[in-house]
Every structure is written in structure tokens, then in C-alpha cells.
N, C-alpha and C positions, 0 to 999 in steps of 0.2 A: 616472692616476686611473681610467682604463677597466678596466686589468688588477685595481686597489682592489675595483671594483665587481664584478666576476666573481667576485672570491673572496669578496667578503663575500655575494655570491648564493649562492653553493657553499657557505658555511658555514651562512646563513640554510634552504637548503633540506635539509642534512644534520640540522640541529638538531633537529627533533622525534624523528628516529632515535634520536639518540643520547639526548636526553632518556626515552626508555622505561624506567617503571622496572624494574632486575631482580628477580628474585625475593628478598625480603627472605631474609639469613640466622638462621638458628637463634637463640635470642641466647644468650648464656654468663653464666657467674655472675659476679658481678661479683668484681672482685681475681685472685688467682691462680688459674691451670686448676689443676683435679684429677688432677695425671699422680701415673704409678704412682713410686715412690718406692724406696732401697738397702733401706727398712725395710717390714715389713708396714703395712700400713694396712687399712681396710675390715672391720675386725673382728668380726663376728658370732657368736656362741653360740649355738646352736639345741638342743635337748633331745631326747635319744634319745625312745621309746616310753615307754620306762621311766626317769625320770631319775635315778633313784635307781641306775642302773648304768650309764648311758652319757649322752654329753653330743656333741657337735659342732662342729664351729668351722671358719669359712668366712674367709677373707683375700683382700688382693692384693699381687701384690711386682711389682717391674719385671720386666724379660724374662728377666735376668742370673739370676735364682732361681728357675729350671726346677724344684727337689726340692722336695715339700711337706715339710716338715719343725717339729716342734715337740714341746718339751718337758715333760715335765709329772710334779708332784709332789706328794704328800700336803703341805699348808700347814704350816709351822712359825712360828717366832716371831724366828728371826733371821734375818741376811743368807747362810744354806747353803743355799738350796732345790736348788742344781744338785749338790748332794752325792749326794743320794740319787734326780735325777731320772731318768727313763725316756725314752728320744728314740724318739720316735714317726713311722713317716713316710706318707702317705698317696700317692694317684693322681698323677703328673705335673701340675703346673699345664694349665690351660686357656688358652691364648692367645684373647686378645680385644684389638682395634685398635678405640680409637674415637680423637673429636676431640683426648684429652688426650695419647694415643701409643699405643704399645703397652704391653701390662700380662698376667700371666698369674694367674689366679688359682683358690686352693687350696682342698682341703676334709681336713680329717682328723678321723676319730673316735676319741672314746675311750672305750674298752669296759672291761669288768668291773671301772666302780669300785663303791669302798665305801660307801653309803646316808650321808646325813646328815652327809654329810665334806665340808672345806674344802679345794680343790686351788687348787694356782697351777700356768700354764702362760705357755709361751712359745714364740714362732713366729721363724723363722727367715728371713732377708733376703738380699742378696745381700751385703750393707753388716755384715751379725751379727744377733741377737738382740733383739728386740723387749722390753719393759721384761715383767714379771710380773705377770699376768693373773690373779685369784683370783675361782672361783663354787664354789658348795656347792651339793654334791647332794642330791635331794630323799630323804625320810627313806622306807622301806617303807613305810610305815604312814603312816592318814591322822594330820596333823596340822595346828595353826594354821597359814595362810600367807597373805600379802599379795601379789595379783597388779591387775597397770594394765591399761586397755582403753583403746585408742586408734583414734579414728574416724582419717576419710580426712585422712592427714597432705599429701600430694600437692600443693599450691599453698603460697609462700610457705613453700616447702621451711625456709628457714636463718633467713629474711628473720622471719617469725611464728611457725610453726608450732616452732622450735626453744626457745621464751622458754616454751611451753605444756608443751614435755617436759623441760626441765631445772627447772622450776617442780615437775613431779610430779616427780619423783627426788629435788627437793631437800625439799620438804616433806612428803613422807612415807617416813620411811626403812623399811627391810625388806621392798623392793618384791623378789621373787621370781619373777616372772615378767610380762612382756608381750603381751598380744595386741593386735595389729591387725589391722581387721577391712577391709584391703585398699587400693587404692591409696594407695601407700608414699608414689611417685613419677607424674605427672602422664604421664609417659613420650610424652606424644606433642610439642607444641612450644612449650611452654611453655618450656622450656629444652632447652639439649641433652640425651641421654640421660645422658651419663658426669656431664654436670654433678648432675643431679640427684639422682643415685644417689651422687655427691661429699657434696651438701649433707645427703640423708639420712644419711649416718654421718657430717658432722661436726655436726648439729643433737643427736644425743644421744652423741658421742662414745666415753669409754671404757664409757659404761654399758651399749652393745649388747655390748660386751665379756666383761663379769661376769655379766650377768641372762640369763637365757635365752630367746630370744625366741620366738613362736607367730604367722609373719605367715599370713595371708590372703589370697587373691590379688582383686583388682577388675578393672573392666572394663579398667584403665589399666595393669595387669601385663600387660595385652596389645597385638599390637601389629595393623593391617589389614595384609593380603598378599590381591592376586590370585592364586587360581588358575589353573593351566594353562586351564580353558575359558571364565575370564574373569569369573567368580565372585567377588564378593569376599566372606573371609572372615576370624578371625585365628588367631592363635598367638601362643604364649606368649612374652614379649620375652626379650634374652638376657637382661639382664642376673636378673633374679628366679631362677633355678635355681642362677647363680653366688653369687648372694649369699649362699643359705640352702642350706644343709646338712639335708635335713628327716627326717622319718622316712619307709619305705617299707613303708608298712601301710596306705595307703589304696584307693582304686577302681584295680585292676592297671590300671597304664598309665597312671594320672592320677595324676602323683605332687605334685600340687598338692593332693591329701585326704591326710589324715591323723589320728590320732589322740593323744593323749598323756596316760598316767594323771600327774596329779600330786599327791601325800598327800588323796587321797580325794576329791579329782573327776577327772572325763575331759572332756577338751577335746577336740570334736573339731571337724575344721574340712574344710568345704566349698568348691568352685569355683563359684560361681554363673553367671559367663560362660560356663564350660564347659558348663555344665545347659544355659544358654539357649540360646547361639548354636553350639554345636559337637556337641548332641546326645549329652549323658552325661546328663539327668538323669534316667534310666529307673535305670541303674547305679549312679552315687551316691544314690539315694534305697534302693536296696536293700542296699546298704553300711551307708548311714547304720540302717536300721531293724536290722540287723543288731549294729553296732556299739552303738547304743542296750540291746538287747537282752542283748548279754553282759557289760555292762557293771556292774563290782561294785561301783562306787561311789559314794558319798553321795550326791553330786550332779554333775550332768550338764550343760555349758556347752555349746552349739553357735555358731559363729563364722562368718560368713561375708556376703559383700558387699552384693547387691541385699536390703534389707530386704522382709520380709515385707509390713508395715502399713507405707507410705510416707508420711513429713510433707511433703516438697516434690510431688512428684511429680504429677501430676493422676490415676494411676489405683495401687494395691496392685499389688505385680510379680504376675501372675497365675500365670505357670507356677511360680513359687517354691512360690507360696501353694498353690497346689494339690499339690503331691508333698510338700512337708516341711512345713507345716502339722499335716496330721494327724498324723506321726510324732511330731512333736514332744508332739501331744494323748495320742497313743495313750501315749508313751513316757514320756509324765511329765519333760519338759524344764525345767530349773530356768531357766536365762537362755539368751535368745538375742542376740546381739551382732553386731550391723549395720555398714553404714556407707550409700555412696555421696550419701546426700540431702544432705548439705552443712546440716543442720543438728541441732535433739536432740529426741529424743520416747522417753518410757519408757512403754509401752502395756499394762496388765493388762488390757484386757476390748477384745473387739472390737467391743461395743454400747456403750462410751464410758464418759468418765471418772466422773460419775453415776452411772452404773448398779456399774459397778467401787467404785465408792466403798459404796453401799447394800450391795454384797454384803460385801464387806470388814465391815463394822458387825452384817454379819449370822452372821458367823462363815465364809463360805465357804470353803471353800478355793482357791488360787491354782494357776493354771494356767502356763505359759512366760510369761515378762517378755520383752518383744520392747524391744528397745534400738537407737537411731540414735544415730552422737552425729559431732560432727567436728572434726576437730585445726588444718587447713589454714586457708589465709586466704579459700577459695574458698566462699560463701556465697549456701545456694537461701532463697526467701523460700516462707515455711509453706503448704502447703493450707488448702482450705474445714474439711477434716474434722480435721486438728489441733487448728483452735480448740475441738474439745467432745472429740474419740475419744480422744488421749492424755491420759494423768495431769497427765505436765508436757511442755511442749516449749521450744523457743530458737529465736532466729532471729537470725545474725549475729554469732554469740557461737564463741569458739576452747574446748574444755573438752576434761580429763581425767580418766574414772574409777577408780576407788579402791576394790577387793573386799577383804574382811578373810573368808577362812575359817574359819569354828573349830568343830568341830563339828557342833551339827545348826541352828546358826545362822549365813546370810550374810547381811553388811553391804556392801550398796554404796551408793556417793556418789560426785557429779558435783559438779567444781571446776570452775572458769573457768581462763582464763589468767592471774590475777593472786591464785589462790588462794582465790578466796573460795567458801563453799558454795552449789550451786546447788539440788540436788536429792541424794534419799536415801529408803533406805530401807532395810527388814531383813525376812530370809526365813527365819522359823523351821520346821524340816520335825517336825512332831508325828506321829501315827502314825497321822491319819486324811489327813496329806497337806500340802502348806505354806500357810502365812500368811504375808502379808505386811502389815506395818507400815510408813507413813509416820514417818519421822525429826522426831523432836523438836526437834534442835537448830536454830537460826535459819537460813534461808535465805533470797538476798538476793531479788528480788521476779525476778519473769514479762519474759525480756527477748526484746521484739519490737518492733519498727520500726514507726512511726506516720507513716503517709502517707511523706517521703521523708527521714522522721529514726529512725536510726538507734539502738537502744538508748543506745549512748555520747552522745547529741547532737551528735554527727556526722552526716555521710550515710549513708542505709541502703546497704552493700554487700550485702546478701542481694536477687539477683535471680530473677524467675520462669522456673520450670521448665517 
């Protein structure tokens, strides 16, 4: 009994020890990891400068398929494409080891096509040939096209945010292009990293595939590192470089800027963490004024994370607002295209929606559209100054926009996640400058959260920033 007592003291006095808890792990996606696979996976199309003669295409394969290699064809009508294809082979894979194993992954371009043409292509495994992959290149010339913006997809990567992009794919066909305007992926621990970068390409699947995509980098494409003197500061995570294939026309050295003409606008797209916390925005604001500048076409899209006029936030990004503000004044910027706030605000006038509205009635003409919008399930609840400064806003609501180019008329419209219209409008450019029109068609009503109820009469998940 005495020797009982001793060890039940010995275990009693160990006990709080061993009770400590450890550091929770990462958590994972649910069902199967995301290992690299015999066949490509992770498929991305990115658009040369010029789409209309080059295009890009980003993969992963398991370790076994060191050659990047892929095939590629003018589109026909039967089952011959590999008759007449071209085998193409770009840089050595990149080895990268995360939680799911190792995986190495590819980039290859493809140069001197032919404008306004239908190609299929195919990548190469270690297992064989990936199925046949078809995108059309953009025409020389401007013409009609249909391109998607998508806020910060990053939370509820597969889980929500995947029901909101296969929603716009599916109800509006001839979608041509995608921009996102930065945190893809939440990237810091919200899920693993490989996981998340998994659920991003299986939430829109083959469609990253075929469409060409235009991403943007957020604060969340980045990752924190200490400096050697103990500084903390960051850089840019792996995974975002390997993904995306991009152009290299932007601020030398920052190859997270970029450009892209496509049938008669130029997109061009910004690093806003970069400007802030790394000390470029002296450089990209003189790129960007630059690139504004030489720019031959219709209209002019600027892309990038920290919104100008913020709806959740408590204050306007200030260093943003102050260097690309004016450019955008000076340069006569058609749309500007945000994210991070975690919820939606379309803002024509910086003295509010009143006064934006009186001039509008008045004939004025329209200056940059500053847009927030967000894809994720992650949701901020609105500022003081949203309730009057933007047009329209959202709070707690998942949406997808919808551009139709055609001429010297743009039409954008914001859907929800179940489709329905939320907001709209049309940007006609006449020759003393653009108007813009509120959308006729029915829109469903103003959705904000009332005390701790949520638009849906749920609970409000849009919390303060």
C-alpha cells in the first residue's frame, strides 16, 4: 500500500507537467492532403504582356518529373491535336517540400502565337499527359470582352469561397479573364500553407486552367521573417512566384508589378505591401505614372490590395492615398479594383454619395471608381463613413464582379454568392470624359447587419476592424 502511495504521489506531482498544453498544430484540410501527384496538377494560365501573342502556364508534378514539358496546338475539331503539336519545354522544375511531400514545380511559355486563336495544350507528368487544355488568345485589336474581379478569396478557401467562383463561371459564360485583387490564400495559419494553395486551385479547378488569370499580391502573399539585426520584416511567400507565371514589365526587381494590354484596356497591377512596408512606393508610383502615360488604350483598370477609400477600416490607407491617388486623378483612371476590407463599397466621389449623385444629375463627369469587394468567408463590419461616402456597400455578404467591355461603353455588376444582383452600373467615355450610369435593372436591397443579426437572419459574422 505504501509503495501504491509513492507512485500515485509521483504521478500526482508529475501530472501538471505533463498536462501543459503544446503548441497546437497547423490544422489541414479536411479529407485527403494535397501531395503532388504522376500527373500535373495546380494549373494556372497567366497572360504574356501581350496576349494576343504569348500566354504562360504554371503546374505541379511529383519529384519523378524534373523536365517541364508541354504540348501545344492550334484547336481543331477532332480527336488529332497531337498531329500537328509542338512540344515545348521550359526551366527545370523547382523543388519545394512542404507538409504534403515533395513536389516540383513548372513554368513554360508560349510565344509567337497567333491573335484571336483557339489553342489546346498539354503538360506533361511523370505518369504521361495531362488531358487537353484549351484558351483563346486575345484578338490585336480592341474588341468586346468579358472579364471577373475577385476580392480577397483567402478564408474558407473550398469551404465558401469556392460556391462564389464556380457560381460566376457558371452563370456567366465568356468570362476572358480574371483579376484578383490579392490575398488568394490566408497564407499565414489558418491552414497549412500547401493546403491552402491545394484548396485554391481546386475551388475554381479546370477554369484557372483555360481563363487567364491577372492575380494581385496582398498583405497575405507575404510572409514575417526576422532580420539578421532582429528587425522584423517580410517577403514574399514561396508559394505566390511558383504559382504564377507573370509578365516581367513591371518595377525592375519587383516582379509582383506588371502590366497587360488586353483588346483595348491595360491592366495594370500594383504591390501595395511592397509600397508600404518594404519601401517601393517611390518607384512603383513612378512606373505606374509612367505606364499610365504610355498607355494606348481605351481604358485604363488599376488593380491592387490596400484600398484607397476604406469601408471597414477606421482610417483611408494613407500612403496609398497619397502617391496613386493623384496619378490615378491626373491619368484619368477608369476603375480601380481593391480588396483587403473584407467587405463591398463602390465609391465615385470622395465628398459622398449625395454629393456623387447631384453631380452625376448634373452631367459631370466621372473620375476613377474605387471598388472593394470580397470573395472569402472572412468578414469586416462597415465604418462610420461608408454609411454616407460610398454609393453602395455590403457587409457580410461573399460577391463576384462581372465587366462586359465593348467599346466606349463599360458595364459592371456585383452578384452575390447565390447569383443574385447586387449592384451596377455603366461607364460611357464621350469625348468630354466618362459618365457614369446606375443600372436599371432590379437590385436586391442594402445588406448590413443589425445589431448582432446578420443580413441572412443569421448571426452577424462581419466583425470590427
Amino acid at each position: 500500500m505504501l509503495r501504491l502511495s509513492i507512485a500515485t504521489l509521483l504521478m500526482a506531482s508529475a501530472a501538471p507537467l505533463a498536462a501543459q498544453p503544446a503548441t497546437p498544430p497547423i490544422p489541414r484540410s479536411t479529407g485527403t492532403p494535397y501531395a503532388a501527384r504522376n500527373l500535373p496538377d495546380r494549373i494556372m494560365l497567366t497572360p504574356a504582356a501581350d496576349p494576343s501573342r504569348g500566354m504562360a502556364v504554371a503546374y505541379r508534378t511529383d519529384a519523378a518529373q524534373t523536365a517541364s514539358e508541354a504540348q501545344i496546338a492550334i484547336s481543331v475539331d477532332g480527336p488529332t491535336l497531337e498531329e500537328k503539336a509542338t512540344t515545348i519545354s521550359g526551366p527545370a522544375g523547382t523543388a519545394k517540400d512542404s507538409a504534403n511531400g515533395p513536389a516540383l514545380y513548372h513554368q513554360i511559355r508560349f510565344d509567337n502565337l497567333t491573335p484571336d486563336t483557339v489553342y489546346a495544350y498539354r503538360l506533361k507528368g511523370s505518369a504521361g499527359w495531362s488531358e487537353w487544355l484549351q484558351f483563346r488568345t486575345a484578338a490585336a485589336e480592341a474588341k468586346p470582352f468579358r472579364f471577373l474581379y475577385l476580392g480577397d478569396i483567402q478564408n474558407g478557401i473550398l469551404t465558401y469561397a469556392s460556391r462564389v467562383i464556380r457560381q460566376a463561371f457558371h452563370a456567366n459564360g465568356g468570362i476572358e479573364l480574371v483579376a484578383h485583387a490579392g490575398d488568394l490564400a490566408a497564407q499565414r495559419d489558418d491552414l497549412d500553407h500547401d493546403d491552402e494553395w491545394g484548396e485554391f486551385n481546386q475551388a475554381a479547378g479546370y477554369n484557372w486552367s483555360i481563363v487567364p488569370q491577372l492575380p494581385a499580391t496582398g498583405n497575405h502573399e507575404y510572409v514575417d521573417v526576422t532580420l539578421p539585426d532582429g528587425k522584423e520584416s517580410r517577403q514574399l511567400g514561396p508559394y505566390f512566384p511558383l504559382q504564377f507565371a507573370l509578365p516581367d514589365n513591371g518595377v525592375p526587381g519587383l516582379k509582383t508589378t506588371y502590366y497587360v494590354d488586353y483588346q483595348g484596356v491595360r491592366f495594370i497591377i500594383l504591390d501595395g505591401t511592397s509600397a508600404i512596408d518594404l519601401g517601393t512606393m517611390t518607384q512603383q508610383t513612378k512606373w505606374l505614372d509612367a505606364t499610365l502615360a504610355s498607355s494606348k488604350a481605351k481604358w485604363n483598370v488599376v488593380l491592387f490590395h490596400q484600398p484607397v477609400f476604406t469601408c471597414a477600416r477606421p482610417q483611408d490607407t494613407a500612403e496609398v492615398k497619397a502617391a496613386w491617388k493623384p496619378v490615378f486623378d491626373k491619368r484619368k483612371v477608369d476603375l480601380v479594383l481593391q480588396g483587403h476590407d473584407h467587405c463591398y463599397s463602390r465609391l465615385t466621389s470622395e465628398a459622398g454619395r449625395e454629393a456623387s449623385a447631384q453631380a452625376r444629375k448634373d452631367g459631370a463627369i466621372q473620375g476613377p471608381v474605387y471598388l472593394v469587394s470580397v470573395t472569402g468567408s472572412k468578414m469586416y463590419g462597415l465604418n462610420d463613413r461608408a454609411r454616407t461616402q460610398p454609393d453602395k456597400t455590403a457587409e457580410a455578404t461573399e460577391l463576384y464582379q462581372v465587366v462586359d467591355v465593348d467599346g466606349d461603353r463599360l458595364k459592371f455588376r456585383t452578384f452575390t454568392a447565390s447569383g443574385k444582383l447586387y449592384d451596377g452600373f455603366d461607364l460611357e467615355k464621350r469625348a468630354d470624359g466618362n459618365h457614369l450610369t446606375d443600372t436599371s435593372e432590379p437590385t436586391i436591397a442594402v445588406r448590413t447587419c443589425t445589431g448582432n443579426i446578420g443580413p441572412d437572419g443569421g448571426k452577424c459574422v462581419a466583425r470590427g476592424k
